[in-house]
Every structure is written in structure tokens, then in C-alpha cells.
C-alpha positions in Angstrom: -81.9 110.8 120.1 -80.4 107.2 120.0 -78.7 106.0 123.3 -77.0 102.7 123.4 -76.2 101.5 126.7 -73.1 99.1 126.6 -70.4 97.2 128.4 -67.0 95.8 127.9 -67.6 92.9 130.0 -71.1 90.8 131.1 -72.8 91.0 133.8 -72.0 94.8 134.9 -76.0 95.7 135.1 -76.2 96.9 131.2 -79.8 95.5 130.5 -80.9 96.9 133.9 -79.7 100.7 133.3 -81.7 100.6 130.1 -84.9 99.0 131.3 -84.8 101.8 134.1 -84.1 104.8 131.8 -86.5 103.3 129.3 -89.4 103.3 132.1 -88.4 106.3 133.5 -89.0 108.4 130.1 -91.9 109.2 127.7 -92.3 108.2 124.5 -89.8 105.1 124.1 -88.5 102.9 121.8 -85.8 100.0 123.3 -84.6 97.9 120.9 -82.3 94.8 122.7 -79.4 93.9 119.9 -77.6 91.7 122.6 -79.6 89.0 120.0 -77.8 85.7 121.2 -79.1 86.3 125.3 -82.0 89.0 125.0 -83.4 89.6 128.2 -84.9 93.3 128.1 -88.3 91.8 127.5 -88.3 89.8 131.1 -88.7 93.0 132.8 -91.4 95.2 130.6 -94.3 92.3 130.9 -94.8 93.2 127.0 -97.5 92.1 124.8 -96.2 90.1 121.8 -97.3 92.0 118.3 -96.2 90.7 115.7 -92.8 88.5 114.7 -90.5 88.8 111.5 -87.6 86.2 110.1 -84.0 87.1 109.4 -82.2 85.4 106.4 -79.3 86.5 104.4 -78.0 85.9 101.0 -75.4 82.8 100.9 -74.4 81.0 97.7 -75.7 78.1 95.4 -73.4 76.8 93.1 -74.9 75.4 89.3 -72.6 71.8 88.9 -73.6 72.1 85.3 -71.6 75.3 84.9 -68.7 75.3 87.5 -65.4 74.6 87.0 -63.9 73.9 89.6 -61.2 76.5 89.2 -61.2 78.0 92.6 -61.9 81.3 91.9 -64.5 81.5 94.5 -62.7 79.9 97.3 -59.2 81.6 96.6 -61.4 84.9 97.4 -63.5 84.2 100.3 -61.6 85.5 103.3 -64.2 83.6 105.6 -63.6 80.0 104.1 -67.1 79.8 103.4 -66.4 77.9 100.2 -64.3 74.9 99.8 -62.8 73.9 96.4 -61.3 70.7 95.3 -61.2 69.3 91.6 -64.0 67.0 91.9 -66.5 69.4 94.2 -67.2 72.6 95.6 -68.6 72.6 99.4 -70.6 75.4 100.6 -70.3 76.7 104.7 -73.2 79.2 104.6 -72.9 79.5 108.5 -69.5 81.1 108.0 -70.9 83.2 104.8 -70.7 87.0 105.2 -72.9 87.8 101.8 -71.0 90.0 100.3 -71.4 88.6 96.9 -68.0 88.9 96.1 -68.0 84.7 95.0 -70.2 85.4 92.3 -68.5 88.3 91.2 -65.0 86.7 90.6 -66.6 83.3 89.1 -65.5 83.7 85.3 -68.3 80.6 84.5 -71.0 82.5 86.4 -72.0 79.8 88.1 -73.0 81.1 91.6 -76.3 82.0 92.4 -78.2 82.7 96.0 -80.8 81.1 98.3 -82.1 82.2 101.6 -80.1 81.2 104.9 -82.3 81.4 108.2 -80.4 83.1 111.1 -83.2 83.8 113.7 -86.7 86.3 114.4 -87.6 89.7 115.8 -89.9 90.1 117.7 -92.3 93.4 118.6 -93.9 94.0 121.7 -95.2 96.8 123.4 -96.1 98.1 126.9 -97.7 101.6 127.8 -95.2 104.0 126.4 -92.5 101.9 125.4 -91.9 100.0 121.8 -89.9 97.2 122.9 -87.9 95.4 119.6 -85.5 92.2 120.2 -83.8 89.7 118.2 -83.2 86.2 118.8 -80.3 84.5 116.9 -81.4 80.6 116.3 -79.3 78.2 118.5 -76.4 76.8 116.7 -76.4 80.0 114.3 -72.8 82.2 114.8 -73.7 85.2 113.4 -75.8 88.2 115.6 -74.8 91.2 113.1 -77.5 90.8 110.4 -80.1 90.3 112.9 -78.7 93.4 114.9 -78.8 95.2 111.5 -82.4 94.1 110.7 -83.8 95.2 114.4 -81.9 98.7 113.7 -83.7 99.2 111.0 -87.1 99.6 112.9 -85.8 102.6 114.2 -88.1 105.8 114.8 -86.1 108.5 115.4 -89.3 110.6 116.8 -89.0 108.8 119.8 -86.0 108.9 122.5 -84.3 104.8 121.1 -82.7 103.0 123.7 -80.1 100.3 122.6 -79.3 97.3 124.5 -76.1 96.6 123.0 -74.4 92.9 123.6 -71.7 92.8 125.6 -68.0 93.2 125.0 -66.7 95.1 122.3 -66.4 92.8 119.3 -68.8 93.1 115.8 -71.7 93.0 117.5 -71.0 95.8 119.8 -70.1 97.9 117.0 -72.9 97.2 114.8 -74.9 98.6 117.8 -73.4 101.9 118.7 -72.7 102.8 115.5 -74.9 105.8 114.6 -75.5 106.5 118.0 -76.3 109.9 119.7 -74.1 109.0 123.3 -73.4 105.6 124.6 -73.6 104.6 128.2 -70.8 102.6 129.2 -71.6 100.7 132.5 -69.2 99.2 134.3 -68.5 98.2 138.4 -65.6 99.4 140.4 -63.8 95.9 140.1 -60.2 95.2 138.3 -62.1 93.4 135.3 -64.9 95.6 134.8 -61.6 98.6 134.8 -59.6 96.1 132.1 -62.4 95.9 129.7 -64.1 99.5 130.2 -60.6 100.3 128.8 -61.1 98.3 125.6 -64.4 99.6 125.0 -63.5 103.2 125.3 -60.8 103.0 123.1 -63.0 101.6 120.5 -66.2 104.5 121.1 -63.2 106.8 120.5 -61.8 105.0 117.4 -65.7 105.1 116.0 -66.1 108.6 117.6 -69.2 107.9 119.5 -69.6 110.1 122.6 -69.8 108.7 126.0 -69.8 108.6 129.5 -69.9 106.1 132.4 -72.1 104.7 135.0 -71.1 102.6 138.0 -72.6 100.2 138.9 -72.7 98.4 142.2 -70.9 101.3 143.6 -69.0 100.4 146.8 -67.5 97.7 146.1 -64.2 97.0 145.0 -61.7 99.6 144.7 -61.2 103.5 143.3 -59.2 102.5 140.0 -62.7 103.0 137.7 -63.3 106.2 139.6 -59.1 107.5 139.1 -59.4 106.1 135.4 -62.5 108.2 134.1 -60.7 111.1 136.3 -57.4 110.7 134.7 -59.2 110.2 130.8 -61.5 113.0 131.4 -64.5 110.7 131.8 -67.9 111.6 132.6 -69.4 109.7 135.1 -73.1 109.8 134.7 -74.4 107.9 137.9 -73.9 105.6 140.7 -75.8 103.2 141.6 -75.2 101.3 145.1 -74.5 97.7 145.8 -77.4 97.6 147.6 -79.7 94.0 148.6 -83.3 94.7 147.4 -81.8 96.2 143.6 -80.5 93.0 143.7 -83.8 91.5 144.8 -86.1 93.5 142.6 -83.9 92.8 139.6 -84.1 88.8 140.3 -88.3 89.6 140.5 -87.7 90.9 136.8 -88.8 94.2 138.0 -87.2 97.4 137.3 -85.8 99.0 140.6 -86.9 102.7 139.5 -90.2 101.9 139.8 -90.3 100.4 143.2 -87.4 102.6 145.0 -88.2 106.2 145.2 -86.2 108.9 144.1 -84.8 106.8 141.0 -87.4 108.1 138.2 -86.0 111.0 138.8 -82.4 109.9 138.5 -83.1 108.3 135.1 -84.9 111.5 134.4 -82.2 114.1 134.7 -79.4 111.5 133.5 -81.5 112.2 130.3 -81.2 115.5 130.5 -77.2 115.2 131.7 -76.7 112.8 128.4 -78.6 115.3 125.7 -76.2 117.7 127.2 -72.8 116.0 126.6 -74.0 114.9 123.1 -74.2 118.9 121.9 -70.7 118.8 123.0 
């Protein structure tokens, strides 16, 4: 099973819910795809294993053979390539490799080099396989290194994603073969506005779902009328309370220090590998 816990805004408590479920089970693999801010590792205390380099494709250009037709440029929808009748300049940071450049070039003139976008890293701790990328500072794109992390998956083990948040390419990339998704979100008029977005895009990419709330107490009942009015599950609660708070700035996860929450984690499990047969 693949879980990918998510959020339309920052700062609702995402990495927290999957650190806690991810201690509170057997057999785990969390992989954190929020790549530009990971953070999963600051509460597992993993030992470092082993590191591996992203790159992608972007193009070279032969001077010898170009032409400075345009071709290239006139196709690129990402103004990666900039033509003028004396040279060509290449952007690779904005290049999204899909080769279509060197398809279109009639003098055949494009070639390709590697372009560095960041690392993953492996780590492990007891029972849990902890992945996570890091996109290199001053790098703008996270999906390739999102893609690359996926691809460590072992579906033998229950995968927890830690999906970035919002709900723009990134988010997507995450979900995106995913068993259920956790959405987690805080009864507040913001974390309402952009639960809504991300919703309507888990039900645009037919991912199933349900909510948890976090810091429960606060604000108002418009989450809580929302999921009742949509028909959506809500998984859990978990209080506005001072020492979650303080545990979580310790880097420690709050299910192993407060008792009763192992257990929560536990049968949410259970609750989520029902509503996924659904």
C-alpha cells in the first residue's frame, strides 16, 4: 500500500502525521518528496547509507551544424532555447527534457549533456527505510528528483509519502499512483480555501482520500461542515494541545512519547486500507 500524506497549504502538521504513522507501523518505507524543504529525517535520528545524484537530459547545440533557423526555439513551450541569427542560447534550468528540440531540428544539430539538479539520500532506522531528496539551492525544478526518489519504491512494505505542499506539479507527481492520500488540514479559513483546491485536484486524478484535522479546536466548524457537506471522511483529530507542540520542536514524534497515539496511528491504518477497497 502507498499512502501519501499531503496538504493544500504549509504548515498544517503534514510531515508530523507521516513521521507518526510511519513509527507507529511495521515494516516501513517513508520516502519525503517535499525535495526543496525535506524535514522527515529531523525526527527519525536515521543513519545515513548511501547518497545518489539527480541529473536530467538538457541540450547542446553543434555551431558547426546549426542554422539558426529557429526551429528549436519556435517549439519549446518553456523558452529554454533562445534563437537569434547570429546565436542560439541555451536556459537548461527552465529545460523540461522532453527531446522534442532535437526532434524538430532539420540540421540535427542538438545533442545532450547532463544537468545536476540535486541528491537522494537513504537512511534507515529500526523498521523504517527513510528516502529524501534535496533539490540544489538556486535549482527550480523538484519533479525529476520526486520522480527519481519514487522510483525506490518497494511495494512489499506499507510506503509513506511526504508529499510537498500545495497542489501544484510537485504535489501531483507525488500522489500519483497512490493507494489513499491523507489530506491534513486545520479548522482555520485558509487551511478550508486550499483543502478545497487540493480535493478537487485528488478527484480530477481519482486518488482516494480522506482528512485529518489538525490542531483541532481552534478556529471554527467550516472544515468540519465542508467534509460533511462533500461526503468527506475524516480520519482523525488531533488537538491543539502545548507539549505536541513541544515534542514536535524537540524533533520527536508525539506518538511515541504520548500514550494512546500508537494506537491511533495504528487503527487509522486499518480505517485507511478500508476506504481504499472502496
Amino acid at each position: 500500500m502507498i499512502i501519501c500524506v499531503a496538504s493544500g497549504k504549509g504548515g498544517t502538521g503534514k510531515t508530523s502525521v507521516a513521521v507518526n504513522l510511519a513509527v507507529s507501523l511495521d515494516n516501513v518505507q517513508l520516502i519525503d518528496c517535499d525535495v526543496e524543504e525535506p524535514n522527515a529525517h529531523l525526527f527519525l535520528r536515521s543513519e545515513l547509507d548511501k547518497i545518489e545524484s539527480v541529473s536530467v537530459d538538457v541540450p547542446v547545440v553543434n555551431r558547426e551544424l546549426c542554422t539558426n533557423c529557429g526551429s528549436c526555439s519556435r517549439f519549446c513551450q518553456f523558452n529554454a532555447i533562445f534563437t537569434t541569427a547570429e546565436k542560439i542560447l541555451i536556459f537548461p534550468e527552465l529545460c523540461h527534457s522532453c527531446g522534442g528540440c532535437a526532434t524538430v531540428c532539420p540540421a540535427k544539430a542538438i545533442s545532450w549533456e547532463k544537468f545536476g539538479l540535486g541528491i537522494i539520500k537513504f537512511s534507515s532506522m529500526e523498521d523504517i527505510d527513510l528516502i529524501y531528496g534535496e533539490l540544489e539551492i538556486g535549482k527550480p525544478m523538484a519533479v525529476p528528483i520526486i520522480k527519481a526518489a519514487k522510483k525506490n519504491i518497494i511495494k512489499d512494505k506499507c510506503v509513506i509519502l511526504d508529499s510537498p505542499p500545495g497542489t501544484s506539479c510537485p504535489f501531483v507527481e507525488t500522489v500519483s499512483g497512490s493507494t489513499f492520500c491523507i489530506l491534513v488540514t486545520e479548522p482555520t479559513p485558509f487551511g478550508l480555501h486550499d483543502l478545497k483546491i487540493a480535493v478537487q485536484v485528488l478527484r480530477t486524478i481519482d486518488v482516494p482520500f480522506g482528512v485529518i484535522i489538525n490542531r483541532a479546536g481552534i478556529g471554527n466548524t467550516d472544515v468540519y461542515d465542508y467534509c460533511s457537506k462533500e461526503k468527506i471522511t475524516i480520519l482523525m483529530e488531533i488537538p491543539y494541545q502545548r507539549r505536541i507542540a513541544e515534542l514536535y520542536s524537540q524533533g520527536i514524534p508525539f506518538s511515541l512519547e504520548l500514550p494512546g497515539w500508537t494506537e491511533k496511528f495504528q487503527e487509522l491504518y486499518d480505517k485507511i486500507k478500508v476506504l481504499s477497497k472502496k
